[in-house]
C-alpha positions as CSV (number, residue, x, y, z in Angstrom):
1,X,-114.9,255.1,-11.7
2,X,-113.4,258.1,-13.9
3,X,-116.8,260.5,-15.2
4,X,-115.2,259.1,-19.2
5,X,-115.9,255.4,-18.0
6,X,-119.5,256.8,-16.8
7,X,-120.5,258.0,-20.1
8,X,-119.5,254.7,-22.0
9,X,-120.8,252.5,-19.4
10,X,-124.1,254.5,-19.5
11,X,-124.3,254.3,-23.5
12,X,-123.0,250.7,-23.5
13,X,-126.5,250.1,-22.3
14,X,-128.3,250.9,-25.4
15,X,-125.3,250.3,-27.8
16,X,-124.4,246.8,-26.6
17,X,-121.2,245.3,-26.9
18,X,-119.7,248.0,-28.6
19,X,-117.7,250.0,-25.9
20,X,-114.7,250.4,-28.0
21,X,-116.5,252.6,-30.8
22,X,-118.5,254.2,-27.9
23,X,-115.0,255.8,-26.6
24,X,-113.7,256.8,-29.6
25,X,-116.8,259.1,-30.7
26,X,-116.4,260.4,-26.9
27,X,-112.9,260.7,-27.5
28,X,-114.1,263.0,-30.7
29,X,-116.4,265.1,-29.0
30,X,-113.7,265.6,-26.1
31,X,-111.6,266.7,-28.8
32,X,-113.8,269.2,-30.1
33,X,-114.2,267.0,-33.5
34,X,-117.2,266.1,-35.4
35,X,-117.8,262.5,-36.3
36,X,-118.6,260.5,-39.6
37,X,-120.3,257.3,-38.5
38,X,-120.6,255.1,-42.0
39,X,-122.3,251.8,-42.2
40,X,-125.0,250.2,-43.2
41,X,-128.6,250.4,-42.7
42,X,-129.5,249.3,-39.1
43,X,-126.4,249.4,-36.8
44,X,-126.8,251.9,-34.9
45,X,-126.0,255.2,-35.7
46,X,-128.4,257.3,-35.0
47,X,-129.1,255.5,-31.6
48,X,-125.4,255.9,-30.5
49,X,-126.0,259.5,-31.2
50,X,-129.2,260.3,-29.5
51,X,-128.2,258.1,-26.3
52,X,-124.8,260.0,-26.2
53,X,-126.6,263.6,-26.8
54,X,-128.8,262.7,-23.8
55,X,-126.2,260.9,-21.5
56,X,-123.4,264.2,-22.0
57,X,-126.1,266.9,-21.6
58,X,-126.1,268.8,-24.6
59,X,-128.8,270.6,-26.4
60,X,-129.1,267.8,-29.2
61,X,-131.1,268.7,-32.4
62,X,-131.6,266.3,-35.3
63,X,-132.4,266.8,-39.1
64,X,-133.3,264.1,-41.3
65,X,-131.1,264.3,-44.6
66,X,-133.5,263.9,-47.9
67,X,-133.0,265.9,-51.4
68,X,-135.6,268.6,-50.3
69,X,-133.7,269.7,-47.6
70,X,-132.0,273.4,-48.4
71,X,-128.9,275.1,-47.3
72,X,-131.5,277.7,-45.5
73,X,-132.9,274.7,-43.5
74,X,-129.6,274.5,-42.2
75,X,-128.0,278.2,-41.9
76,X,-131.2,280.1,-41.6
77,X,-132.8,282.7,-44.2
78,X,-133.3,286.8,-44.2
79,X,-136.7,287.8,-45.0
80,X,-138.0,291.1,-45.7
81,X,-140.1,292.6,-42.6
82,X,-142.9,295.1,-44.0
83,X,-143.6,296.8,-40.8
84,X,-139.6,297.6,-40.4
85,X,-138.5,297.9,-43.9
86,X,-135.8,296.2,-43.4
87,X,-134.7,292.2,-43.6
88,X,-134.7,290.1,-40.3
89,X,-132.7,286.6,-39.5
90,X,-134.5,283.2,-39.1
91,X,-132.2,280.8,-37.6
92,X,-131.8,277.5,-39.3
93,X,-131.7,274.0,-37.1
94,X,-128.2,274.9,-36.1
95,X,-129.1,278.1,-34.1
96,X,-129.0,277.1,-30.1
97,X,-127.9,273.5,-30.9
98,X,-124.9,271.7,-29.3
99,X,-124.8,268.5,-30.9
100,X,-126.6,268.1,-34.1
101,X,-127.5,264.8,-35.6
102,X,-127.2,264.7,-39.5
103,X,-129.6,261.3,-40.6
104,X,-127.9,260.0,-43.9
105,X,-126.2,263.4,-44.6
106,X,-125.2,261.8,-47.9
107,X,-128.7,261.6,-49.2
108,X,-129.1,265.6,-49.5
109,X,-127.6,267.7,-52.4
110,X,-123.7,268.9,-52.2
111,X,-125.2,272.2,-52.0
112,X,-126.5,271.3,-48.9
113,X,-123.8,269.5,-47.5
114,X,-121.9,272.5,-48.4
115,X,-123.5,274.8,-45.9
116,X,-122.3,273.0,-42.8
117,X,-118.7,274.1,-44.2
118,X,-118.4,277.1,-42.3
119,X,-120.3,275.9,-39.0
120,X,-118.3,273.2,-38.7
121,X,-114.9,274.8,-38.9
122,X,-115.6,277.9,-37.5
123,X,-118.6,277.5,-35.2
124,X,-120.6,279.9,-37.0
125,X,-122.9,280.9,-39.7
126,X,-122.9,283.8,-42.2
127,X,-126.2,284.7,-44.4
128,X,-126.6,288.1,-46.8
129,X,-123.1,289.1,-44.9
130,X,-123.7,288.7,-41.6
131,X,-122.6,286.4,-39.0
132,X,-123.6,284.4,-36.5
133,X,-122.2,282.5,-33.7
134,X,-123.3,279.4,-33.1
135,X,-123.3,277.8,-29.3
136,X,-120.6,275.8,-27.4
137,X,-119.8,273.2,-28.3
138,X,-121.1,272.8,-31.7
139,X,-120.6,269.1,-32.5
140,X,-121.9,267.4,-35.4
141,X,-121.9,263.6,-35.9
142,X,-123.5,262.5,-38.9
143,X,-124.7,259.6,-40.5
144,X,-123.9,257.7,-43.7
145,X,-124.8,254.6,-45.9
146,X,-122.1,253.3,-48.1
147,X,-122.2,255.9,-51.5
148,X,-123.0,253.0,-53.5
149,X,-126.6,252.9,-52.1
150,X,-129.0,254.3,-54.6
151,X,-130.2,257.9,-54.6
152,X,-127.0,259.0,-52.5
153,X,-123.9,262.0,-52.8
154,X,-120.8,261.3,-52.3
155,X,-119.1,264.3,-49.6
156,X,-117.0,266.5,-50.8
157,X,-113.5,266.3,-49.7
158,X,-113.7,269.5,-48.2
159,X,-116.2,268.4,-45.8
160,X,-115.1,265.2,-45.4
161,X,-111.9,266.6,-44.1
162,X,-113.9,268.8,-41.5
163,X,-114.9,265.4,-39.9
164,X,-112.2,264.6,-37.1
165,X,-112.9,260.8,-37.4
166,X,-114.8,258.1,-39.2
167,X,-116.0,255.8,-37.3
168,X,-118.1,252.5,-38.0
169,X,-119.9,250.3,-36.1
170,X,-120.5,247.1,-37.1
171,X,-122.6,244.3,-36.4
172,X,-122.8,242.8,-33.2
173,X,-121.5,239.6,-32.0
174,X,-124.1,236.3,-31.2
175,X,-124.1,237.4,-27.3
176,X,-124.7,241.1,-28.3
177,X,-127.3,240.3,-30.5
178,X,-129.3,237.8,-28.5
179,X,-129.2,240.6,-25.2
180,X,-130.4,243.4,-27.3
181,X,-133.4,240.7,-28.7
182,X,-134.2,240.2,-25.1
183,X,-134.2,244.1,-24.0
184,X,-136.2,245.4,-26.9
185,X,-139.4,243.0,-26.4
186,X,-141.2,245.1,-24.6
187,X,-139.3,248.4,-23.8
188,X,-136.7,251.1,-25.6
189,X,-133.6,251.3,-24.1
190,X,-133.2,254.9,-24.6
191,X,-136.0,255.8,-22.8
192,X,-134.2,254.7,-19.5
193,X,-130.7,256.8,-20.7
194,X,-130.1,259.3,-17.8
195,X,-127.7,262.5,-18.1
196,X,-124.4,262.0,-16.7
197,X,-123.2,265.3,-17.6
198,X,-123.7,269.0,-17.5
199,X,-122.8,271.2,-20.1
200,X,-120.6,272.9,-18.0
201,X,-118.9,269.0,-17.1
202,X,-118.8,268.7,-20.7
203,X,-117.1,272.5,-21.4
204,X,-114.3,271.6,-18.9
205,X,-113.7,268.3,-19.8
206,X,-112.9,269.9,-23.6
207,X,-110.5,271.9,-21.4
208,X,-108.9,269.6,-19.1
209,X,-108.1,267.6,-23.2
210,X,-107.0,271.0,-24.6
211,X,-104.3,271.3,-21.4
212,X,-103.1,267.5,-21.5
213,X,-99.3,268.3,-22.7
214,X,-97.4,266.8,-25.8
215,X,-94.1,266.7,-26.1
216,X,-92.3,268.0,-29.5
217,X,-91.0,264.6,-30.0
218,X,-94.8,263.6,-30.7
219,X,-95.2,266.9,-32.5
220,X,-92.0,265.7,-34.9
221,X,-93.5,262.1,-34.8
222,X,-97.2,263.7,-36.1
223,X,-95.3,265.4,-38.8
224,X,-93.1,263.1,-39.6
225,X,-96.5,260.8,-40.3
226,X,-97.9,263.6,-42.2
227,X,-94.8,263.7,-45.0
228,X,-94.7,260.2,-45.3
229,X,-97.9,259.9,-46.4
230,X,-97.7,263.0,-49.0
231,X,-95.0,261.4,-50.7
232,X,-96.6,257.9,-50.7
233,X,-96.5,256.4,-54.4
234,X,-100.1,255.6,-53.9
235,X,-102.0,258.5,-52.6
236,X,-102.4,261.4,-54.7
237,X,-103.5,263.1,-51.2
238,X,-102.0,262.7,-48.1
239,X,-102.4,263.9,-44.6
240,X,-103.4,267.6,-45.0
241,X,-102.5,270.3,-42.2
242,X,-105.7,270.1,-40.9
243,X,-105.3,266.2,-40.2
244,X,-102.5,266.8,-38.2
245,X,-104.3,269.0,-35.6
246,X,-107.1,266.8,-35.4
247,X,-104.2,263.8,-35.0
248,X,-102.5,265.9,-32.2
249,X,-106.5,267.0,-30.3
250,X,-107.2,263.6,-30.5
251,X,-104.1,262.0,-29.5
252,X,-104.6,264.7,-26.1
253,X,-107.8,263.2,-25.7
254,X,-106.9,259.2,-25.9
255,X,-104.5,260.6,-23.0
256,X,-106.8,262.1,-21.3
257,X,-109.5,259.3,-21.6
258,X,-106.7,256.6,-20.2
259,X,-106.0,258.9,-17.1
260,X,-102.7,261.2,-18.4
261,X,-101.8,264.5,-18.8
262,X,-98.9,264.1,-21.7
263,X,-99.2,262.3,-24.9
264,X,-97.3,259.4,-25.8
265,X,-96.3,257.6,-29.3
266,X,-98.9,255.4,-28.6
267,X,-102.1,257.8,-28.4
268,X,-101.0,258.6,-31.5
269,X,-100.9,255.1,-32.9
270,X,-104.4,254.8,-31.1
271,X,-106.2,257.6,-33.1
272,X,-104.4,256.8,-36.4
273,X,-106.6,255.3,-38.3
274,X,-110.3,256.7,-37.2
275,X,-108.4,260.4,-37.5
276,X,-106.4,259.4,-41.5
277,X,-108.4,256.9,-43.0
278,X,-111.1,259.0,-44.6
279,X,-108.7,262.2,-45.5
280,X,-106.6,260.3,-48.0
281,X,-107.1,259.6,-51.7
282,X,-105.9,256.7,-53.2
283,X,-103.7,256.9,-56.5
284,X,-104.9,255.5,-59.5
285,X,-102.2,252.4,-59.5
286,X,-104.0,252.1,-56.1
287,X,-107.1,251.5,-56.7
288,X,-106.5,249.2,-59.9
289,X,-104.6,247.0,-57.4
290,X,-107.4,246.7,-54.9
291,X,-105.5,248.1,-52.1
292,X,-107.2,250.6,-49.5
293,X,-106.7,253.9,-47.8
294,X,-106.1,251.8,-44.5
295,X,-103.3,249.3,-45.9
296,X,-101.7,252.2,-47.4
297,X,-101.8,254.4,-44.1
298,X,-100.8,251.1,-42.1
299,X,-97.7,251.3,-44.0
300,X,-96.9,254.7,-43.3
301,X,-96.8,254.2,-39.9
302,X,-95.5,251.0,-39.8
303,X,-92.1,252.9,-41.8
304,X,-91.8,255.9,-39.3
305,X,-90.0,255.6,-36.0
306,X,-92.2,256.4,-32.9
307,X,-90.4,259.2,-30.0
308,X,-89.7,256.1,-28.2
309,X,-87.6,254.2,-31.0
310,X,-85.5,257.1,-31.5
311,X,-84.5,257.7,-28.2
């Protein structure tokens, strides 16, 4: 059994029946990405995240999201030191953390959803002018309720955009539902979760992902996605620059996860949606006709010819 399969298998013990979802948000953090996981109250999420922080052997942290939490809670504060007369750093939550846990991220102020901007693009902070690295890998997967829940913010774009993919769980089927009944009576599942990984397994895995190959045909068919979709009648925004790498890392990664070292038209077909879906806005015509960001992007990539149709 391939180390990948170990992981899911070892998380499809506590997150039962939903193997699928459990591989993509691997996938992501393979990738490098961070993940958006939105549903609604009770699925999930933050279990998926604390079994996988445990089962791939990262330094996991986790900050509940409420509308006292401050950007220095985050990043970390200077304070004045009498003794030195001069200022000194306190690290936020962030400092020594590998993958961080963000409860209901969209329940804290946009100033405070602001200040993962720079950590999660460029693994580091900077407060009063100075900078700081943060460790490797710095992952973040966050939680979310639908922004129609009460007392919530909506993201804004520019974070939303850091997130390589949004994900969503969903409710379980009848058999799912009637095991996980029958193994929570008496125990909790993620008590029994054992590492699988190292963090150095988990540091060269990210490499043998970054060193899977893709051919420029994908690299036209990625951009040729990319165009479409910024010319689409009904999306004001399309695909930005950014989306496109995270298409391509995780396209490498869906390779990587089914055994190959090259990317085909099909990875990229794979990751499509979970990569696009959030990083589009919908034109106003759009939305007045009820149609979504996913039945638009389905068209886009239903209309451009994968490397293998044009040979």
């Amino acid at each position: 059994m391939r180390i990948t399969d170990e992981v899911v298998q070892n998380v499809g013990r506590v997150i039962i029946g939903k193997e699928a979802i459990i591989r993509q948000v691997l996938m992501t953090m393979l990738a490098g990405g961070h993940i958006l996981l939105e549903d609604v109250p009770g699925t999930g999420k933050t279990t998926l995240a604390v079994a996988l922080s445990r089962t791939v052997g990262l330094a996991g942290r986790r900050i509940q999201f409420t509308p006292d939490v401050m950007p220095s809670d985050i990043v970390g504060y200077s304070i004045y030191d009498r003794e030195s007369g001069s200022f000194s750093y306190r690290p936020g939550i962030l400092a020594g953390t590998n993958l961080l846990l963000g409860d209901e991220i969209n329940r804290t102020s946009s100033k405070t959803q602001s200040a993962l901007l720079e950590a999660m693009e460029e693994g580091q902070v900077t407060v009063d002018g100075a900078t700081y690295p943060l460790s490797r890998p710095f992952i973040v997967i966050a939680t979310q309720n639908p922004v129609g829940s009460a007392g919530t913010h909506p993201l804004p774009q520019a974070q939303v955009d850091r997130f390589m993919t949004r994900l969503s769980i969903g409710y379980p089927d009848r058999e799912a539902q009637m095991t996980l009944l029958r193994d929570r009576q008496t125990a909790n599942p993620l008590d029994s979760v054992q590492p699988v990984l190292t963090l150095e397994d988990f540091l060269h895995l990210q490499t043998c992902v970054q060193n899977v190959s893709i051919r420029e045909e994908v690299l036209e068919y990625i951009t040729d996605l990319a165009v479409t979709s910024r010319e689409h009648q009904m999306l004001d925004t399309g695909i930005s620059p950014r989306g496109t790498l995270f298409l391509s890392r995780m396209a490498k990664s869906c390779a990587f996860m089914d055994g190959r070292d090259y990317v085909t038209g099909t990875d990229v077909v794979t990751v499509w949606h979970p990569v696009c879906d959030h990083r589009v806005q919908l034109s106003r015509r759009a939305r007045l006709e009820g149609i979504t960001q996913r039945d638009v992007l389905e068209q886009v990539i239903s209309s451009v010819r994968t490397p293998d149709e044009r040979l």
